[in-house]
C-alpha positions as CSV (number, residue, x, y, z in Angstrom):
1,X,5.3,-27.5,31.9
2,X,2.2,-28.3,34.5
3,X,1.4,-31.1,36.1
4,X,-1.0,-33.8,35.1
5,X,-4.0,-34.6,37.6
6,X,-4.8,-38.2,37.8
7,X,-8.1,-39.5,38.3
8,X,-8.8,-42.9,39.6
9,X,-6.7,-45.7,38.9
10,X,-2.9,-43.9,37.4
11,X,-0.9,-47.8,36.7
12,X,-1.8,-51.2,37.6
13,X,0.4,-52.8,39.3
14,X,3.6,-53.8,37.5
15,X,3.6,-57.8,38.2
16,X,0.0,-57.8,37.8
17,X,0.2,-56.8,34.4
18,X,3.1,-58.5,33.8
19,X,1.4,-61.5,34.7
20,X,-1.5,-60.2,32.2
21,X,0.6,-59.6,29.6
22,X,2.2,-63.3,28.8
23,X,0.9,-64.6,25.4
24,X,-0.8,-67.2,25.3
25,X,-0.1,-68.8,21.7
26,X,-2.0,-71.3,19.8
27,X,-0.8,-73.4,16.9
28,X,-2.4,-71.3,14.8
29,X,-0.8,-68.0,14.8
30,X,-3.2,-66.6,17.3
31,X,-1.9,-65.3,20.6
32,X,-4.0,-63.5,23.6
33,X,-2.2,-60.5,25.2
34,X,-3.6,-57.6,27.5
35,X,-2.2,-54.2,28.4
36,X,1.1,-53.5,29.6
37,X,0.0,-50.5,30.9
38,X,-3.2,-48.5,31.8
39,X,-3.8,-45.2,33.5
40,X,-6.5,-43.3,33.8
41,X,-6.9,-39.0,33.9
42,X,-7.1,-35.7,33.4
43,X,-4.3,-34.5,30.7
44,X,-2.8,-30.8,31.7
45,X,0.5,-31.5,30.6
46,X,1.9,-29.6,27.5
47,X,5.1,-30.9,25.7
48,X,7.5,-28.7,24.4
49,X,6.8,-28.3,20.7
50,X,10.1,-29.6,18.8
51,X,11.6,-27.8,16.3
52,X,13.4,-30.3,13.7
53,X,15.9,-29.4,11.3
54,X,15.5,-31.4,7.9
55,X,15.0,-35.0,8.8
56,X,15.2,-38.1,6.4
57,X,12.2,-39.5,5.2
58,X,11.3,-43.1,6.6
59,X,11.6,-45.4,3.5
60,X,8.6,-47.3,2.3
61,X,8.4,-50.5,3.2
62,X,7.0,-52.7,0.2
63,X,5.2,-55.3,-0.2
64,X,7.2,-57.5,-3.8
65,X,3.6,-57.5,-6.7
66,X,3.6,-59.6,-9.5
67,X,3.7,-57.2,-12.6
68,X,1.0,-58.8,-15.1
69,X,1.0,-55.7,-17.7
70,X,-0.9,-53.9,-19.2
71,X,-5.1,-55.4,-19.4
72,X,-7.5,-53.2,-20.8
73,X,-10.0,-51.5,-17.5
74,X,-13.4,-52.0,-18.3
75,X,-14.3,-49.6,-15.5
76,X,-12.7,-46.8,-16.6
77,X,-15.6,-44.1,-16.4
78,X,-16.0,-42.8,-20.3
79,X,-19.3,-41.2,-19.6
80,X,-20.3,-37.5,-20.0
81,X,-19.4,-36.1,-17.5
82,X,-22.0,-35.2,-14.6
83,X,-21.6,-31.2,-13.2
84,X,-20.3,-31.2,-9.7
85,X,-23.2,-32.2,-7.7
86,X,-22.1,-31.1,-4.2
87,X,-21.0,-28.1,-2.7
88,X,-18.1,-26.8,-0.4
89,X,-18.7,-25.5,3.2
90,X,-15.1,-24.4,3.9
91,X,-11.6,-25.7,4.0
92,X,-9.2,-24.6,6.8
93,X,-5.1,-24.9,6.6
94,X,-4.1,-28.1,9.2
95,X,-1.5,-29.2,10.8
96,X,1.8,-28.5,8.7
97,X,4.0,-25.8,7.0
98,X,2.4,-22.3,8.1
99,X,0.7,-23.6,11.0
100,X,1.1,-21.8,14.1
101,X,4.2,-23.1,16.0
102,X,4.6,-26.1,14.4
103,X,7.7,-27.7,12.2
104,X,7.7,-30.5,9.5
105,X,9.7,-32.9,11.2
106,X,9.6,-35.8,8.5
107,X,7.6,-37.2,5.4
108,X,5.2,-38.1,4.9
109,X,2.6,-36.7,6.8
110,X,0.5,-40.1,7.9
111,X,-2.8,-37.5,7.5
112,X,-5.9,-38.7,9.4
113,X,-9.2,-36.8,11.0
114,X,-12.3,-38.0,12.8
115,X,-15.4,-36.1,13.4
116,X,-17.1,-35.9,16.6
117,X,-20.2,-33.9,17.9
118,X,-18.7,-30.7,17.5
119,X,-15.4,-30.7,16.8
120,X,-13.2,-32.4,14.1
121,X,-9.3,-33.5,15.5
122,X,-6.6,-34.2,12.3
123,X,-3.0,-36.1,13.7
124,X,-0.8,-36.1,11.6
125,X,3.2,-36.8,12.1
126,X,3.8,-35.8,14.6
127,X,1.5,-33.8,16.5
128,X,-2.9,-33.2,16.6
129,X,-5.1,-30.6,17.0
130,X,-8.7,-29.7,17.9
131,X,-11.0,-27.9,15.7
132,X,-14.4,-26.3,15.7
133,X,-16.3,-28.5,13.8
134,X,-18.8,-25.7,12.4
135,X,-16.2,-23.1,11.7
136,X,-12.5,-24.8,11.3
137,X,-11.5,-22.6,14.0
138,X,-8.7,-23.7,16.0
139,X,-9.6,-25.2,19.7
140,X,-6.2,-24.4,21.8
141,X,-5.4,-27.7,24.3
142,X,-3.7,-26.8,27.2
143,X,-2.4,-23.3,25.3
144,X,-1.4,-25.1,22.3
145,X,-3.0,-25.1,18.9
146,X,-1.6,-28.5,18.2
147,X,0.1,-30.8,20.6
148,X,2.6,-34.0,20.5
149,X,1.1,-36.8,19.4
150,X,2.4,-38.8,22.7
151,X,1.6,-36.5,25.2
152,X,-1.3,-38.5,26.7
153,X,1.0,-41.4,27.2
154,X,3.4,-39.6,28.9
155,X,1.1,-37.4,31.1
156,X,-0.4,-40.7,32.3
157,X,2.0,-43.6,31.9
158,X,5.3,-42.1,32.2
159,X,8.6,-44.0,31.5
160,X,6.8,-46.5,29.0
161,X,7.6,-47.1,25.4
162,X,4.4,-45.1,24.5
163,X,5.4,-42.2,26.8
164,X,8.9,-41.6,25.1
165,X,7.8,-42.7,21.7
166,X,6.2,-40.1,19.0
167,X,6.9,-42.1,16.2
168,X,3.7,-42.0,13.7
169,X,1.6,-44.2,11.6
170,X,-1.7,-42.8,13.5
171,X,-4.9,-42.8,13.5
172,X,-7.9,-40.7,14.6
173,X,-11.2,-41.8,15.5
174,X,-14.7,-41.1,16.6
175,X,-16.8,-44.1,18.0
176,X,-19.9,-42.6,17.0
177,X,-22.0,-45.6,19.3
178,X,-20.1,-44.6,22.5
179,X,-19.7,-40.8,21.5
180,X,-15.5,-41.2,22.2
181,X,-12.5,-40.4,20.8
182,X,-10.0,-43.2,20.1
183,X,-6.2,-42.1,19.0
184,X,-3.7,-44.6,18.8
185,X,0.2,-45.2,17.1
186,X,2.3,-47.6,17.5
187,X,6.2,-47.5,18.8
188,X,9.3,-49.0,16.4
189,X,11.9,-49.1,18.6
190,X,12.0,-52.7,19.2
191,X,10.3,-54.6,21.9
192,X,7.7,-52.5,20.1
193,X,4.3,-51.0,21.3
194,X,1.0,-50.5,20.4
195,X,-0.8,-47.1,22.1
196,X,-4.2,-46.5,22.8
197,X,-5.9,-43.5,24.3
198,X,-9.9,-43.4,24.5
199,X,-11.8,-39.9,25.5
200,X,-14.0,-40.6,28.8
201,X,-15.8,-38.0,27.2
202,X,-17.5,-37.1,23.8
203,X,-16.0,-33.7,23.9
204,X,-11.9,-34.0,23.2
205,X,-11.1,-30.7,24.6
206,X,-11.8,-32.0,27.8
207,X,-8.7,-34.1,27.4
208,X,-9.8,-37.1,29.5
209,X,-8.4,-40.2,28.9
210,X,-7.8,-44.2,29.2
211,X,-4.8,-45.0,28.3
212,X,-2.8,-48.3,27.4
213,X,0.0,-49.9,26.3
214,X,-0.4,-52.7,24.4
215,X,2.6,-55.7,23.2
216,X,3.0,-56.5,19.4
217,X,2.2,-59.9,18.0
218,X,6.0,-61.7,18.3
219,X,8.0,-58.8,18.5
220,X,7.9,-58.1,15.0
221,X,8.2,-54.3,13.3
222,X,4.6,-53.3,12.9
223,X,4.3,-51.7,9.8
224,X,1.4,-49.4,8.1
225,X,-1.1,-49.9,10.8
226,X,-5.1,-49.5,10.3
227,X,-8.0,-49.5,12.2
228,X,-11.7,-49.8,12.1
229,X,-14.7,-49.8,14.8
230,X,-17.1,-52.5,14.5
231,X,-19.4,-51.9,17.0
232,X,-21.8,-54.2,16.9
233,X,-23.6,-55.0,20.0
234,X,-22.3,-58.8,19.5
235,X,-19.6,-60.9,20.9
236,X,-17.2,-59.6,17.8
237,X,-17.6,-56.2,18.9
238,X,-14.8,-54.8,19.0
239,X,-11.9,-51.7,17.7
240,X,-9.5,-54.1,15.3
241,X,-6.5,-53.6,13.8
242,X,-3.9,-55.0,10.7
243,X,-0.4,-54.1,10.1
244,X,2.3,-55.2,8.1
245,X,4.9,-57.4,10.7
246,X,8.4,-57.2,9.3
247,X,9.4,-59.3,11.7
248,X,11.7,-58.9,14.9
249,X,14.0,-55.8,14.2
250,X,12.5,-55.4,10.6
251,X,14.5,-58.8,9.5
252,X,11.9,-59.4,7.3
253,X,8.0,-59.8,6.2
254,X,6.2,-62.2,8.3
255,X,2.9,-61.8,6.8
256,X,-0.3,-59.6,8.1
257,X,-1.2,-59.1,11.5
258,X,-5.1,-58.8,12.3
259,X,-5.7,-57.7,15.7
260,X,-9.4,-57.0,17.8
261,X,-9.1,-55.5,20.9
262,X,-12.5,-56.0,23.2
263,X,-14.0,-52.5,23.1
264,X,-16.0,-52.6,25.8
265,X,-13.5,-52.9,28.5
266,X,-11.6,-50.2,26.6
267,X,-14.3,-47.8,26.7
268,X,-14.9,-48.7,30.3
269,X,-11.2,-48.3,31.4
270,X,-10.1,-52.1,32.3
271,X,-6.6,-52.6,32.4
272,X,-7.8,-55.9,31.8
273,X,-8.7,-55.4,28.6
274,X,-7.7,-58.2,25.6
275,X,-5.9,-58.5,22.4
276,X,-6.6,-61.0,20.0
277,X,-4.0,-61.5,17.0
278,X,-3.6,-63.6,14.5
279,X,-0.7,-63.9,11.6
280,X,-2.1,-64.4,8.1
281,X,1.3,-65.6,6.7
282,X,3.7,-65.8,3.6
283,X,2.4,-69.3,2.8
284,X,1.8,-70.2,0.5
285,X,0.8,-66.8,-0.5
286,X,1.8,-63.1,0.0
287,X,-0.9,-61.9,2.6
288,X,-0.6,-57.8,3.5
289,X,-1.9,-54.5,3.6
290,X,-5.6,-55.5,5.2
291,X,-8.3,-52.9,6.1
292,X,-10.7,-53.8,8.7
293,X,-14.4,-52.8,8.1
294,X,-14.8,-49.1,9.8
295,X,-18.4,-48.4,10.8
296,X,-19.8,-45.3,9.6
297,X,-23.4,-45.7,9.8
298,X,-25.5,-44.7,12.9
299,X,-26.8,-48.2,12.0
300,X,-24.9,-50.7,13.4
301,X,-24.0,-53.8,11.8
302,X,-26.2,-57.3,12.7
303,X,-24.9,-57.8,16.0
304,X,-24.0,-61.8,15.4
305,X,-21.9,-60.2,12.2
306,X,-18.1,-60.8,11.6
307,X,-15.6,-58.4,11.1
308,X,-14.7,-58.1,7.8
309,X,-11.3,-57.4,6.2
310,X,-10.1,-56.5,2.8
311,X,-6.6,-56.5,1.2
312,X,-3.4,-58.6,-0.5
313,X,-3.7,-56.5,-3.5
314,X,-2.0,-57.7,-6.6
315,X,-0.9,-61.0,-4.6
316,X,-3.6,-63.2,-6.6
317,X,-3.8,-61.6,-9.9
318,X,-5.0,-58.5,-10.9
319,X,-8.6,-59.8,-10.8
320,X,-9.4,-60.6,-7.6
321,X,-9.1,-59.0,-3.5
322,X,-8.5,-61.0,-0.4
323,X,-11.1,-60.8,2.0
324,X,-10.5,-62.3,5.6
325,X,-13.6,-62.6,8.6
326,X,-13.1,-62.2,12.3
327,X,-15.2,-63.7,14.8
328,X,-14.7,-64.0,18.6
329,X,-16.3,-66.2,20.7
330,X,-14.9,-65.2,23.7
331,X,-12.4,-62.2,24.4
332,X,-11.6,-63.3,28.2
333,X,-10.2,-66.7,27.0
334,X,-8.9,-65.8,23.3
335,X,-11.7,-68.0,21.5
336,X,-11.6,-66.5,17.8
337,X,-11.6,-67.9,15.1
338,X,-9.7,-65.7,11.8
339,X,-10.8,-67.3,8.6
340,X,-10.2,-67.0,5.1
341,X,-6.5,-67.5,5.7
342,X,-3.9,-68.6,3.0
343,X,-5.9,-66.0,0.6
344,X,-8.9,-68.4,0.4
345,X,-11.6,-66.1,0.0
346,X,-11.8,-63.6,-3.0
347,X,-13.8,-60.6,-4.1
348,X,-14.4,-60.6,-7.9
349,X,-12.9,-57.3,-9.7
350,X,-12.9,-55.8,-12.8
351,X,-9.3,-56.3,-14.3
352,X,-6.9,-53.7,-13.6
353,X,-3.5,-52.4,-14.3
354,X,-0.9,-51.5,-10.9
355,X,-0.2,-48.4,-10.3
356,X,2.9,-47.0,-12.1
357,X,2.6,-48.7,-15.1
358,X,1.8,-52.6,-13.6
359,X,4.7,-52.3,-10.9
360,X,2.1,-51.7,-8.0
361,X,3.5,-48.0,-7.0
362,X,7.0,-46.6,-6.6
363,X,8.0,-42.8,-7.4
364,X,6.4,-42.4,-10.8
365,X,3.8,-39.5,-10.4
366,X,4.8,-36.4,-12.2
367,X,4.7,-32.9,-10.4
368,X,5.6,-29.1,-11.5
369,X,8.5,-27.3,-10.0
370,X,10.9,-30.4,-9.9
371,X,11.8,-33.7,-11.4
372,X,11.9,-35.2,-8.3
373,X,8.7,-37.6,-8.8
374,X,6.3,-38.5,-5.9
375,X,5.4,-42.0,-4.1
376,X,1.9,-43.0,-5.1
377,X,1.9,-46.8,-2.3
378,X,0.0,-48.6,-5.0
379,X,0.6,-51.5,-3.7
380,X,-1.6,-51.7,-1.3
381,X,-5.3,-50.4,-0.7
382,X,-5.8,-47.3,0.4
383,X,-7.4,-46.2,4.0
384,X,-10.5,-46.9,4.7
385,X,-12.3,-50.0,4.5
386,X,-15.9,-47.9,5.5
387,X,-18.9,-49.9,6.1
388,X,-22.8,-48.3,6.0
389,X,-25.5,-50.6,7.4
390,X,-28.8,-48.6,6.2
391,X,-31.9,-48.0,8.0
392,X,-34.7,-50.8,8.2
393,X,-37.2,-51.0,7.0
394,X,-37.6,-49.7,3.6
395,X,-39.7,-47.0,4.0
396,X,-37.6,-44.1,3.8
397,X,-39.1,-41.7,0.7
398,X,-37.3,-39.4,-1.6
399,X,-37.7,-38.1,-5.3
400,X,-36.7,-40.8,-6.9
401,X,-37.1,-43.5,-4.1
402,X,-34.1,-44.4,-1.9
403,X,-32.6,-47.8,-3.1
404,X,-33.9,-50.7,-0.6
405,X,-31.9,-50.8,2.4
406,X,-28.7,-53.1,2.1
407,X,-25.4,-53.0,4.0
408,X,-22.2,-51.3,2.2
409,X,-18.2,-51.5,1.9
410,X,-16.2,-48.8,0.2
411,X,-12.7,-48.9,-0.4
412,X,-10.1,-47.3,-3.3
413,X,-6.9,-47.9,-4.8
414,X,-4.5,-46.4,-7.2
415,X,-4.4,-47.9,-10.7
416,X,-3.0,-47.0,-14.6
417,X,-5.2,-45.3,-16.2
418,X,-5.8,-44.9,-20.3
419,X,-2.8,-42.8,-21.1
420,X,-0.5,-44.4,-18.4
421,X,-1.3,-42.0,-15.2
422,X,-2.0,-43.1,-12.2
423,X,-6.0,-43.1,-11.9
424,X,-8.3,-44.0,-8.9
425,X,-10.5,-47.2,-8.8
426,X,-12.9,-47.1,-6.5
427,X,-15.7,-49.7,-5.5
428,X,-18.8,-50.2,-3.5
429,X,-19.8,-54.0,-2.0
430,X,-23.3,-54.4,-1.1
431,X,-24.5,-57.6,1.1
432,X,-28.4,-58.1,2.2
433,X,-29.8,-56.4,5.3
434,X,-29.3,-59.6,7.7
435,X,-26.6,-61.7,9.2
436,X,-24.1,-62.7,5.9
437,X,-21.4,-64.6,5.9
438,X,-18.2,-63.2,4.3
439,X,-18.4,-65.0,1.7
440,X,-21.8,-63.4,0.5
441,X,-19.5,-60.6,-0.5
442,X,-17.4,-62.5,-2.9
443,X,-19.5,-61.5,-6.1
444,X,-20.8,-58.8,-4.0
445,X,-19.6,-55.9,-6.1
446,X,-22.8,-53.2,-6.5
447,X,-20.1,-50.9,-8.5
448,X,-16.9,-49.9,-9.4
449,X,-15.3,-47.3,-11.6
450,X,-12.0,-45.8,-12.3
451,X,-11.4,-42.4,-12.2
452,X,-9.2,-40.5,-14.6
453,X,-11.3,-37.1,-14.2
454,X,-14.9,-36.5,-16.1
455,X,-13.6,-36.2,-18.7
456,X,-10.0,-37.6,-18.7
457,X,-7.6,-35.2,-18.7
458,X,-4.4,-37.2,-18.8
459,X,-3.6,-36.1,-15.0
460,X,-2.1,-38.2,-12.2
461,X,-4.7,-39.1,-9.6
462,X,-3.5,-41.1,-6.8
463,X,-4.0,-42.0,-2.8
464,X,-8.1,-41.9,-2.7
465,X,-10.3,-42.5,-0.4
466,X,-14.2,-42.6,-0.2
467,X,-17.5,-42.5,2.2
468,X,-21.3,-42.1,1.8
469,X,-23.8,-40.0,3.4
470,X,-27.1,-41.2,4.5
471,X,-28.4,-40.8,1.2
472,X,-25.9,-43.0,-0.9
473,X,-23.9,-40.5,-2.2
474,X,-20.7,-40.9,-2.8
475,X,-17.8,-38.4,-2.0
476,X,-13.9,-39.6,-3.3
477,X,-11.1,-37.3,-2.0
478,X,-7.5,-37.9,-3.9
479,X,-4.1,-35.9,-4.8
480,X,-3.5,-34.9,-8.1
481,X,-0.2,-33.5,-10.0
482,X,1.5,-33.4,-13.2
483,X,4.1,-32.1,-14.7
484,X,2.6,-28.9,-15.2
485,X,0.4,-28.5,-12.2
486,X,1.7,-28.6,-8.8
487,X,0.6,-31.6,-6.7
488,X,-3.4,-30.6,-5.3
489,X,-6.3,-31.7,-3.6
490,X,-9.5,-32.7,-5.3
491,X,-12.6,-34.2,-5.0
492,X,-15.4,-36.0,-7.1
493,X,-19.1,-37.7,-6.3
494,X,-21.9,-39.0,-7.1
495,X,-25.3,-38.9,-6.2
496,X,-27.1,-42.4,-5.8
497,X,-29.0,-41.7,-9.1
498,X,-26.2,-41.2,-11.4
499,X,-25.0,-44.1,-13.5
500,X,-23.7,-46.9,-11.7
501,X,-19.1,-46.3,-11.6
502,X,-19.4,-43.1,-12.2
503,X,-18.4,-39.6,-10.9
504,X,-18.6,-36.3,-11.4
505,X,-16.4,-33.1,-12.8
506,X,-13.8,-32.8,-10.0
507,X,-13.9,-29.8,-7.9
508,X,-10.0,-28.5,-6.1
509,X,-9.9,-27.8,-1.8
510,X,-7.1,-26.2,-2.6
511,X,-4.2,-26.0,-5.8
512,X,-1.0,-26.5,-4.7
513,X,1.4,-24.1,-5.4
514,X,4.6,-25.7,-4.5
515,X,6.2,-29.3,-5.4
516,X,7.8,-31.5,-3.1
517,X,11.8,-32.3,-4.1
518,X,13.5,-35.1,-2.6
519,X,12.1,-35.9,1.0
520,X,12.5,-39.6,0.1
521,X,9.5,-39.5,-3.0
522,X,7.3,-39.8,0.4
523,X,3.7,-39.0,-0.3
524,X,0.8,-39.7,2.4
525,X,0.8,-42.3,3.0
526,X,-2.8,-42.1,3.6
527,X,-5.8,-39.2,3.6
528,X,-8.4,-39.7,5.0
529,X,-12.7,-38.8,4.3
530,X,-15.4,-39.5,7.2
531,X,-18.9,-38.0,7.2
532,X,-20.3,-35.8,10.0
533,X,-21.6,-38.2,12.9
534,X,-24.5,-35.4,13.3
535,X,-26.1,-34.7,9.9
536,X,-24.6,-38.2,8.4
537,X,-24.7,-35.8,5.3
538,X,-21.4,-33.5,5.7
539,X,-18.1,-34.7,4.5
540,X,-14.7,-33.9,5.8
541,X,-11.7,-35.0,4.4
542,X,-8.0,-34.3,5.1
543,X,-4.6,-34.6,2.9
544,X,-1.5,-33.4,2.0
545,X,-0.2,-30.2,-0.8
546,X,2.3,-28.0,-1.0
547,X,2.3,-24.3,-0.5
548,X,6.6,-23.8,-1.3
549,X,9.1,-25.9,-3.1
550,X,10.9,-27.2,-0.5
551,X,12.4,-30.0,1.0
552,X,10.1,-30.9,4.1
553,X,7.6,-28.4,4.2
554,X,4.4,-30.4,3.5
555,X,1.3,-28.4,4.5
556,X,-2.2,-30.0,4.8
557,X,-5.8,-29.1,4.1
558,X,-9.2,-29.6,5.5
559,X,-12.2,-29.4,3.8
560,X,-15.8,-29.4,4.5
561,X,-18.3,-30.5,1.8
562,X,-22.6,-31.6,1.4
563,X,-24.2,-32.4,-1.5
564,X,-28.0,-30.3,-1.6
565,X,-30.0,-33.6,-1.7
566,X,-29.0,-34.7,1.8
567,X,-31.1,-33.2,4.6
């Protein structure tokens, strides 16, 4: 082990931040909290990589769905089907069973990449690593191919909760405004512990960091985070947060946290820096699972704009999404006001059936090799909420024309398809090119579809997630399995002149060749697609598959793919 240098400030003085830290709590579930803990430096320290025997995978912690039955979809996609219209650059093995020096330690994976300048980072549980964005070729940190996902934490704020903490749920991210990486996970051993690292640098192999230690909203077990960047320019600009809160010690669900932390004073290494949360409770309706909007343009947002959030599916009917708005009006005093509470603003959806037959997920997708079925979380949307602002004014030219500009959300979830499968519905929101309100998105639905392959084949597709290049087309990643096919990667798309909800003939990263038995039906829990910061034309997108049938041996791709019309 070497030693870590620190540059500049290494950890605020204890009282100080002590004194920082207190919440101050308003009657309406909103407190203000800062860091616990912040250093600042140059990470040289390597962990020891841990070698696990078989460990027990976490349970799921669900969120009760009201099962309807079964309603015809009127978006599932019946069309012809279109040929596959994009082609892929290369897929690499990531972090997982047969890469170098590194063990499975639990299930599920928790797989997440971001995509910098010149290098693309995947985390998953419980360790990241640092490839060559043009290639796939592994970028060695400190002398190891992938490395612990707390070692910045302990290199720079040694003895905290976030130091002697690995424990998961994380996510990767490139702040494509700033040109930084942000990685953060939270701690479940109870006080509890948000962790936040941001790059100094745009290059992440130059490992230097901010890092903090942030409290959790009352104590309560933070379940499922996820993030999004909304940087904006405005007074909302900011990286926010929502997680499930299960209360103190897990006693029970509290409702969904929503969280902004004041971005500029991360990026600029405050210690100072604040966090805004708010509870959207229990009452008088289940409120859970949120996505906050997660800039992918190199458009920003209207810099007076909300942040928007998405989520509580299945707790209205089977009809409808929550969608909740964040604006501060001052980080330094807590002035924010988190609306839409109590489930009072809704999206308008085609009808749809829950996952697993109407019960909103569960272990019901089929796989080859076992019995054992797989976990497909559908109750709850999957990761990420992406958001595209495009570029004014509308003059850009292409054969057809580009669409007038208009800002976008994306987001997917699993569903039941036409022969009982799990399918993927996936959707785009459009709002007009100016300052909107979140309730312009309420009948804001440009299209939706719902994916049972082109043309159905009767397989279970499950655990999707979507983006857009800077053309508007459209590239969905999933699993898919069955009881004669091993559980495998896939992806479908669409350029922005096909038919409106629909995609393409899928095309496989890779076909698994192993199924996973037992490991707690844990599948996931998330994958995740982002599009190339430098083109804004090349995807990348990251999951899970099997190689062996084996109990904890989870492997993981990642794949590189452009459709020809984006230059």
């Amino acid at each position: 082990m070497t030693r870590m240098k620190v540059m500049g400030v290494s950890l605020l003085a204890v009282g100080a931040l002590f004194l920082l830290s207190l919440p101050a709590t308003a009657a309406n579930n909103t407190t203000l909290q800062h860091a616990t803990a912040f250093a600042a430096g140059h990470v040289t320290e390597t962990l020891p990589v841990q070698h696990y025997g078989l460990h027990e995978a976490n349970p799921a912690r669900r969120i009760p769905k009201p099962n309807v039955g079964v309603v015809t979809d009127q978006s599932i996609q019946h069309s012809e089907p279109y040929s596959a219209e994009f082609n892929l650059n290369y897929h690499v093995l990531g972090v997982g069973h047969g890469f170098p020096n590194y063990t499975v330690p639990d299930a599920p994976p928790d797989t997440t990449l971001a995509v910098g300048a010149t290098e693309v980072v995947q985390w998953v549980n419980v360790s990241y690593a640092d490839f060559n964005k043009a290639t796939g070729a592994i970028i060695p940190l400190n002398g190891q191919d992938s490395t612990p996902g707390n070692t910045i934490w302990h290199a720079l704020l040694p003895g905290t909760l976030c130091a002697n903490n690995n424990d998961g749920d994380i996510i990767v991210k490139y702040d494509r405004a700033a040109q930084r990486w942000f990685l953060t996970q939270n701690v479940f051993v109870s006080p509890y512990a948000t962790c936040i690292a941001v790059s100094q640098t745009s290059t992440f192999s130059d490992n230097l960091w901010y890092a903090y230690q942030f409290p959790v909203y009352q104590n309560g077990f933070p379940d499922y985070p996820k993030w999004g960047i909304w940087s904006s320019g405005g007074q909302s600009d900011g990286y926010y947060s929502a997680h499930n809160d299960f209360g103190p010690g897990g006693s029970g669900f509290q409702g969904s946290v929503a969280c902004g932390y004041d971005r500029a004073k991360l990026l600029a290494g405050s210690g100072s820096a604040e966090q805004i949360c708010h509870l959207y409770s229990t009452n008088p309706n289940y409120q859970d699972s949120l996505l906050p909007g997660d800039r992918e343009s190199p458009i920003p947002p209207p810099a007076n704009q909300d942040e928007f959030y998405i989520g509580s599916l299945g707790d209205i009917d089977n009809s409808h999404l929550s969608l909740y708005n964040v604006k501060i009006n001052n980080w330094s005093t807590g002035d924010a006001t988190f609306g839409c509470d109590a489930d009072s603003c809704l999206i308008n959806i085609q009808n749809f059936t829950g996952a697993c037959n109407g019960n909103y997920g569960g272990a019901c997708v089929p796989q080859e090799g076992t019995t054992d079925k797989l976990d497909s979380l559908g109750d709850r949307l999957m990761y990420r909420f992406v958001y595209w602002e495009d570029q004014p004014p509308a003059n850009a030219t292409a054969t057809p024309p580009i669409p007038a500009p208009v800002q976008h959300w994306y987001v997917a979830w699993d569903v039941t398809g036409d022969s009982g499968q799990n399918a993927v519905r996936w959707m785009e929101v459009q709002a007009n090119l100016k300052l909107v309100d979140v309730t312009a998105l309420e009948n804001g639905v440009y299209q939706q579809g719902t994916y049972e392959g082109s043309p159905a084949d009767g397989n279970w597709r499950w655990m999707g997630t979507l983006s857009t290049d800077k053309t508007h087309d459209i590239l969905l990643g999933f699993s898919e399995s069955n009881t004669n096919e091993y559980p495998s990667i896939a992806v479908a798309g669409r350029k922005f002149t096909d038919a409106r909800g629909t995609l393409s003939a899928e095309v496989f990263a890779v076909q698994g060749s192993g199924g996973q038995p037992d490991t707690g039906n844990r599948w996931g829990d998330y994958s995740t697609m982002a599009i190339d910061p430098g083109d804004n034309c090349t995807f990348f997108y990251t999951t899970e598959y099997y190689q062996v049938t084996a109990t904890f041996s989870w492997s993981t791709d990642i794949s590189s793919w452009k459709f020809p019309n984006c230059h």
